[in-house]
N, C-alpha and C positions, 0 to 999 in steps of 0.2 A: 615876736620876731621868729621866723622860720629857720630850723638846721640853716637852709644853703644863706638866706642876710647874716645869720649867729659866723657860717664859714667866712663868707664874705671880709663881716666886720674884725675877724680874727685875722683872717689874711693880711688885711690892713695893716694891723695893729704890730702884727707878728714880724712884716715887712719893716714897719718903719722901727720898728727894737732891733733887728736883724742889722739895718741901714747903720743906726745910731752908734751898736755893741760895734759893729766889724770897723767904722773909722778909727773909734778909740783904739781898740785892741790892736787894728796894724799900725796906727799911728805909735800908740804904745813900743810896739816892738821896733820901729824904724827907730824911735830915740833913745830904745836902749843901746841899739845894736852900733849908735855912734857915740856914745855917754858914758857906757862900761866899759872898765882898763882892759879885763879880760874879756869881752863880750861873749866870745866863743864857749869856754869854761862857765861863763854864768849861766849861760842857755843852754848847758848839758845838765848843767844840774839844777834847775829851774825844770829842764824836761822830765828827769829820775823824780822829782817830788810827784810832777802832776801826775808821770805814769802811777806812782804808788798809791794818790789821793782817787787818782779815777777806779782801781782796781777799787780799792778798799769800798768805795761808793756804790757798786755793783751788790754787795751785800748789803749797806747801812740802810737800806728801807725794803730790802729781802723781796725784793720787784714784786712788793703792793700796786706801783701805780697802776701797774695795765689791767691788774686785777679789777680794781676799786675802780677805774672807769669802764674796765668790759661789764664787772655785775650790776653799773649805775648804785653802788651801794651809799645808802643813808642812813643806815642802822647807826644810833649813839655808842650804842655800849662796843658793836663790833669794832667801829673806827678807833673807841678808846685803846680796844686791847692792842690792834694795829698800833695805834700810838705811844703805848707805850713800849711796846716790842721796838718799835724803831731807836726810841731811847734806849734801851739796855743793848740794844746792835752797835748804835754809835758809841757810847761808853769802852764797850769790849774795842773797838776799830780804833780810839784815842791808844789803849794800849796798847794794840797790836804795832803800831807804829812808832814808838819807843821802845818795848823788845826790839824792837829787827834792825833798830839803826845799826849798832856793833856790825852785822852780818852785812846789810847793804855797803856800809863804808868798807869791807873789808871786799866785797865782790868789785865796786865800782872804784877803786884804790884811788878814792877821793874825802881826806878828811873833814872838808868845809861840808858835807854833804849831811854831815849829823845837825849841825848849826838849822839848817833849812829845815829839816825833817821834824825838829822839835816843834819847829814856828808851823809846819804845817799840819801837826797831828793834830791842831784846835781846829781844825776843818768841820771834823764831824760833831764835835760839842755844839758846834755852831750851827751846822744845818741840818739833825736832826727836830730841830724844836721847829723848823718851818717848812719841813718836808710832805707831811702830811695834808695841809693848809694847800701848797701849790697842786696838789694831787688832786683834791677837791674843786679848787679854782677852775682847772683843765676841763675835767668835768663838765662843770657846767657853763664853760664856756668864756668865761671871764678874760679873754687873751685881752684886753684893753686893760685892765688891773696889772696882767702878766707883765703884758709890757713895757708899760710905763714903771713897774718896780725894777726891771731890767734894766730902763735907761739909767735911771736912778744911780743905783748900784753903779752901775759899768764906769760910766761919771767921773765917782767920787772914787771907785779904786781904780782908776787911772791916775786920778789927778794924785793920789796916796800914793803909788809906783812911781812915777817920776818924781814928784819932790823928795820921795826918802832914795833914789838912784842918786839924786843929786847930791842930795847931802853925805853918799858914800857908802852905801847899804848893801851896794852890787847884788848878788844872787838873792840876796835877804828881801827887797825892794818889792821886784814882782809877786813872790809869797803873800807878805805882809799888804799889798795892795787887795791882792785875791781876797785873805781872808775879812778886808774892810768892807769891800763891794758883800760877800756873803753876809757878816753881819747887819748889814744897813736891810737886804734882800729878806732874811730872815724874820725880823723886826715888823717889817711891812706885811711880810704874809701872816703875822699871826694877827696884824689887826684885822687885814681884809677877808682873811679866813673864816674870822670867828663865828659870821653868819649862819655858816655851812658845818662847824662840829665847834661844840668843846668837850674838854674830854670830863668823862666822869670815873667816880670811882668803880672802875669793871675792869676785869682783865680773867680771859679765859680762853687758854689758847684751842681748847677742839671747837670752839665755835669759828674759828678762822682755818682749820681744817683747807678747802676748798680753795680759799688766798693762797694759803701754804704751799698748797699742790701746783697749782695755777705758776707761786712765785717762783716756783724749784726751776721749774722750766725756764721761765724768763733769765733766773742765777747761772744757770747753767748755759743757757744760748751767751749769756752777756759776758760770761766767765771765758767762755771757749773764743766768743769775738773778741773780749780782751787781749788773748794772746795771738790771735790771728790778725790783729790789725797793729800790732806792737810789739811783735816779736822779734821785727831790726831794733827798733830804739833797745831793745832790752839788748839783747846780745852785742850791738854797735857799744853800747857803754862799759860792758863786761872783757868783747875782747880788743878793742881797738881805743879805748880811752873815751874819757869826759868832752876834752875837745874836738873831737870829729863828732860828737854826738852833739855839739851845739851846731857844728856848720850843716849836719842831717838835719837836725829841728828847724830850721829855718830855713830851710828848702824845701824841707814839707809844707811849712807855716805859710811860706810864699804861695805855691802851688793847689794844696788840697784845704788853705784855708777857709775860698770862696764857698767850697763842699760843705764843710763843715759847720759854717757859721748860717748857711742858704737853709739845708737840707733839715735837719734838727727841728731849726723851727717850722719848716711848711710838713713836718709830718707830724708834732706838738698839736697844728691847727687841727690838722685830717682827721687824725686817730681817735678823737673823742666822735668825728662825725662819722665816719668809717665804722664805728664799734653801733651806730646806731644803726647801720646799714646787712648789718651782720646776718639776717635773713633774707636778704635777695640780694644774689648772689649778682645778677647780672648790673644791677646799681654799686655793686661794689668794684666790678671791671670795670663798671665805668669811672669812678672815682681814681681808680688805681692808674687807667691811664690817661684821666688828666693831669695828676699830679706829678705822673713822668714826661707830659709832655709839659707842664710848667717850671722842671726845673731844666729839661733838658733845653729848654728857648731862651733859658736866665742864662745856666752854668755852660754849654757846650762852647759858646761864642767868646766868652769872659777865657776861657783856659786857652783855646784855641790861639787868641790875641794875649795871654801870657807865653806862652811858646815862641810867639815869632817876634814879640818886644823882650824878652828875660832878661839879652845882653845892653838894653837900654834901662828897663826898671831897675834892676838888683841895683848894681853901681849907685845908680843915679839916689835910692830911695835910702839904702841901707849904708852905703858907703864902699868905696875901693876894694876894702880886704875881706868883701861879702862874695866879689866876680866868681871866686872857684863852685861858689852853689849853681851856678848858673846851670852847666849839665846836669845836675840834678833836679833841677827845677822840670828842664825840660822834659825827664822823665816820668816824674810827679805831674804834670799834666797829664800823662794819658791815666794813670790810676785816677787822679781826678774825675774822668769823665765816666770811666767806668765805675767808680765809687760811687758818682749820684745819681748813676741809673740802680744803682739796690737798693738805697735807702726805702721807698716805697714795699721792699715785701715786708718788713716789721710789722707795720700797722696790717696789714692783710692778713698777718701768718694769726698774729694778734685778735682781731676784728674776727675772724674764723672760728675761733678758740682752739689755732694748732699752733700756741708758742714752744712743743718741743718738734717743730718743724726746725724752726732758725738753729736749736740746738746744735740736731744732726747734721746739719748743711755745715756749720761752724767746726764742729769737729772734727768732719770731714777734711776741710782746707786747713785746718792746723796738723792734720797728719804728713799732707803734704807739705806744707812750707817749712815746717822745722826744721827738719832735715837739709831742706836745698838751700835757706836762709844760712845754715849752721857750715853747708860744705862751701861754699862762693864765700865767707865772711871773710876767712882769713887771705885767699889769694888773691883774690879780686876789690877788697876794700869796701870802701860807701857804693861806688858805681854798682860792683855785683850785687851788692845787697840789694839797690834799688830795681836792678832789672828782674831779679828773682824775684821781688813783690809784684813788679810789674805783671810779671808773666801770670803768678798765684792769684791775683786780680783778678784777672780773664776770666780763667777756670772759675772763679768765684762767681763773676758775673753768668757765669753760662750755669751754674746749678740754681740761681735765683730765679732765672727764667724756666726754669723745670719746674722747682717747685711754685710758681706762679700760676705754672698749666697747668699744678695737679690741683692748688686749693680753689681757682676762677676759673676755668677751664681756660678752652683755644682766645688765646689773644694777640698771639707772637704780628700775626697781622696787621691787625689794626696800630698794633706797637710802633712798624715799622713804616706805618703811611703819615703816622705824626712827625717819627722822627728823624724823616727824608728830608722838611723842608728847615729845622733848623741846621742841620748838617750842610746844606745845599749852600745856604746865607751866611752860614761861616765861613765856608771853602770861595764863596763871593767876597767876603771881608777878609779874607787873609790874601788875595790875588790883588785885590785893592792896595794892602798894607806894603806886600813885597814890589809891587811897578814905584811903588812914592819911593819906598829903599834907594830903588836901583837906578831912579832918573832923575829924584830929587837930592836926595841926602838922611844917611840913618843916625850918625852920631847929635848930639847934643839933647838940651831939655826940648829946645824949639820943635824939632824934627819928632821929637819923642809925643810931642802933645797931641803936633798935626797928625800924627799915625795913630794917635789912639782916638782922637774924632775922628777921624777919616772909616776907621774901620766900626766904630759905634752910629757913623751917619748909614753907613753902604748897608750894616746889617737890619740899622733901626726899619729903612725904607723899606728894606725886602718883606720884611716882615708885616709892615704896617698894608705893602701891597696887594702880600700874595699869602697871609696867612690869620691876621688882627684884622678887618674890616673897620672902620670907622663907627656905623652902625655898635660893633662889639663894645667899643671903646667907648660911645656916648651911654650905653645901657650897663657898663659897667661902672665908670662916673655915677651915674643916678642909683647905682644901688648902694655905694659909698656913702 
């Protein structure tokens, strides 16, 4: 099977795990958000855990993975030392997050928030032992194992979240689901793995020297995106409370969730193919802006038609006393769309070998937003917080496109001939959406359905007429 059928067949696979994970997980979240006494309070601190679980994760495999698929590394005894390096990372990251409870409870002046914390430090116990395993999978291509262990997982810590919600668990629920889906995820990667390594007795760290170097970078771009893409939840929970930090989270979750759950994985697919591209450079422009023209044709229409339904979906999905997120939702669209246009420099900066490219660029935007995040927090509330990301967005998105020039060269062009005609067939499906509003009727579920086929029929055709070819679409079929 050829890189582009191996892309192909991962696309697939990657799509239909994407599909599977994003019903659960927002379905998940619509029946907490009417299930839980406090819903609000559970989902500020449900959000404090995962920011501390995703921080910590940045370190617990000391970004081997882009390493180990830019060098296509097979060596036994390297991957061991790798391997067990990530074990003695995990171990140290279980304690780090029992020292600092006292300190986070005492920042986030929330005492239920140690309860959660303990249940979530077995995170890393648990996905270091099948970290390495998925690393290798990626490699070499295996998104059909990936995925199907994905649905798996998602599944079953769904189905574990709301039965223990039910039975009374509140903030504890979603945790305890998380770390079911990891364990089950875990378990799987080490069978499917085992093809591709097991570890032996070896361990010597200047033979990974090159990783090391290579991982610093990656720690460092991921450390600095950490705080740049989370530095309202951090500060929303420190100075304005637990519960406005659950009504932020779920106006993000609404908003930039399509982003996150889309994006992830169509750059999962690319990057192992991308890193094989990595000496011809003009094969790699080309990859880079298909993959922006494929998420910009998924995501740009989906947000665009969140914006002008919000005051229809929220109410209607989450419940009554969810309506206040609505303004913020509407915000959270546009960072949405600018968010899935960056996703694509990772694997480029990556695939290059300039991952202290994302570094500096990261750095950079956290110099600015701290500050403007930190002065709008306390006058202006959630709203100024959200419009200050908004703005730090932008700028974001406008140094991505620099450094884009400088590792592909000129592409801003060709960028902008792709992404004329999704933009074109949304602003066609939102004109469609607004004449139904205004001469048929916008309240109830009915109205709510027909607007949202109405605007999935207007943009499907445009596209199918003046951009997908039929032809495309039968030779894409047969390569499935």
């Amino acid at each position: 099977m050829s890189n582009k059928q191996k892309a192909i067949n991962g696309a697939k696979w990657t799509t239909v795990s994407t599909a599977v994970n994003a019903v659960f997980q927002f379905g998940q979240a619509a029946v907490l958000a009417r299930m839980l006494a406090s819903a609000p309070v559970a989902f500020g601190i449900v959000s404090i855990s995962t920011l501390i679980i995703n921080f910590l994760s940045i370190f617990a495999h000391f970004g081997f993975s882009n390493s180990i698929i830019y060098k296509q590394e097979t060596n036994q005894k390297i991957l061991s030392t790798i391997y067990y390096l990530n074990l003695l990372i995990g171990i140290f990251m279980f304690g780090v997050i029992y020292l600092s409870i006292p300190a986070l409870v005492l920042y986030y002046h929330e005492p239920l928030l140690a309860g959660v914390l303990k249940i979530s430090a077995f995170y890393f116990p648990i996905v270091f032992l099948g970290q390495i395993y998925n690393i290798l999978l990626e490699k070499e291509l295996k998104f059909k194992s990936i995925a199907l262990t994905d649905i798996i997982s998602s599944v079953l810590g769904t189905s574990v979240t709301i039965f223990l919600a039910y039975r009374g668990y509140q903030a504890k629920a979603p945790v305890l689901g998380f770390l079911t889906a990891q364990l089950i995820k875990t378990i799987v990667q080490n069978f499917t793995g085992r093809q591709y390594f097991s570890p032996v007795k070896y361990f010597n760290l200047p033979e990974i020297k090159e990783f090391l170097i290579f991982g610093m970078y990656n720690i460092g771009e991921n450390v600095v995106g950490f705080f740049n893409g989370n530095i309202d939840n951090i500060l929303i929970g420190g100075l304005l409370g637990v519960k406005p930090l659950g009504y932020y989270t779920i106006a993000w979750q609404i908003a930039v969730f399509p982003v996150t759950r889309l994006c992830p994985v169509i750059i999962q697919t690319a990057y192992p193919i991308m890193a094989k591209l990595k000496d011809n450079i003009e094969d790699l422009k080309r990859a880079y802006l298909k993959i922006v023209d494929f998420i910009a044709c998924c995501l740009i229409p989906l947000l665009i038609g969140l914006f002008l339904m919000a005051f229809n979906v929220v109410p209607l999905i989450y419940g009554a006393r969810w309506a206040s997120t609505v303004p913020l939702v509407k915000i959270f669209v546009f960072m949405g769309i600018f968010s899935c246009l960056m996703y694509p420099t990772s694997p480029v900066a990556n695939s290059t070998g300039k991952p202290n490219y994302l570094f500096y660029r990261n750095l950079l935007m956290l110099i600015i937003k701290v500050p403007l995040i930190c002065v709008i927090a306390r006058p202006y509330g959630l709203i100024g917080i959200a419009y200050g990301f908004l703005v730090t967005t932008f700028v974001s998105l406008v140094l991505n496109f620099l450094l884009i020039q400088k590792l592909i060269g000129s592409f801003f062009m060709r960028f902008l001939k792709d992404i004329i005609k999704p933009l074109l067939f949304s602003l066609a499906m939102a004109v469609a959406i607004l004449l139904y509003k205004y001469f048929i009727g916008d309240t109830g579920v009915v109205n709510t359905v027909v607007q949202i086929a109405l605007g999935g029929a207007v943009y499907a055709a445009l596209t199918l007429k003046f951009k997908l070819s039929f032809d495309e679409i039968k030779n894409l079929r047969q390569s499935l």
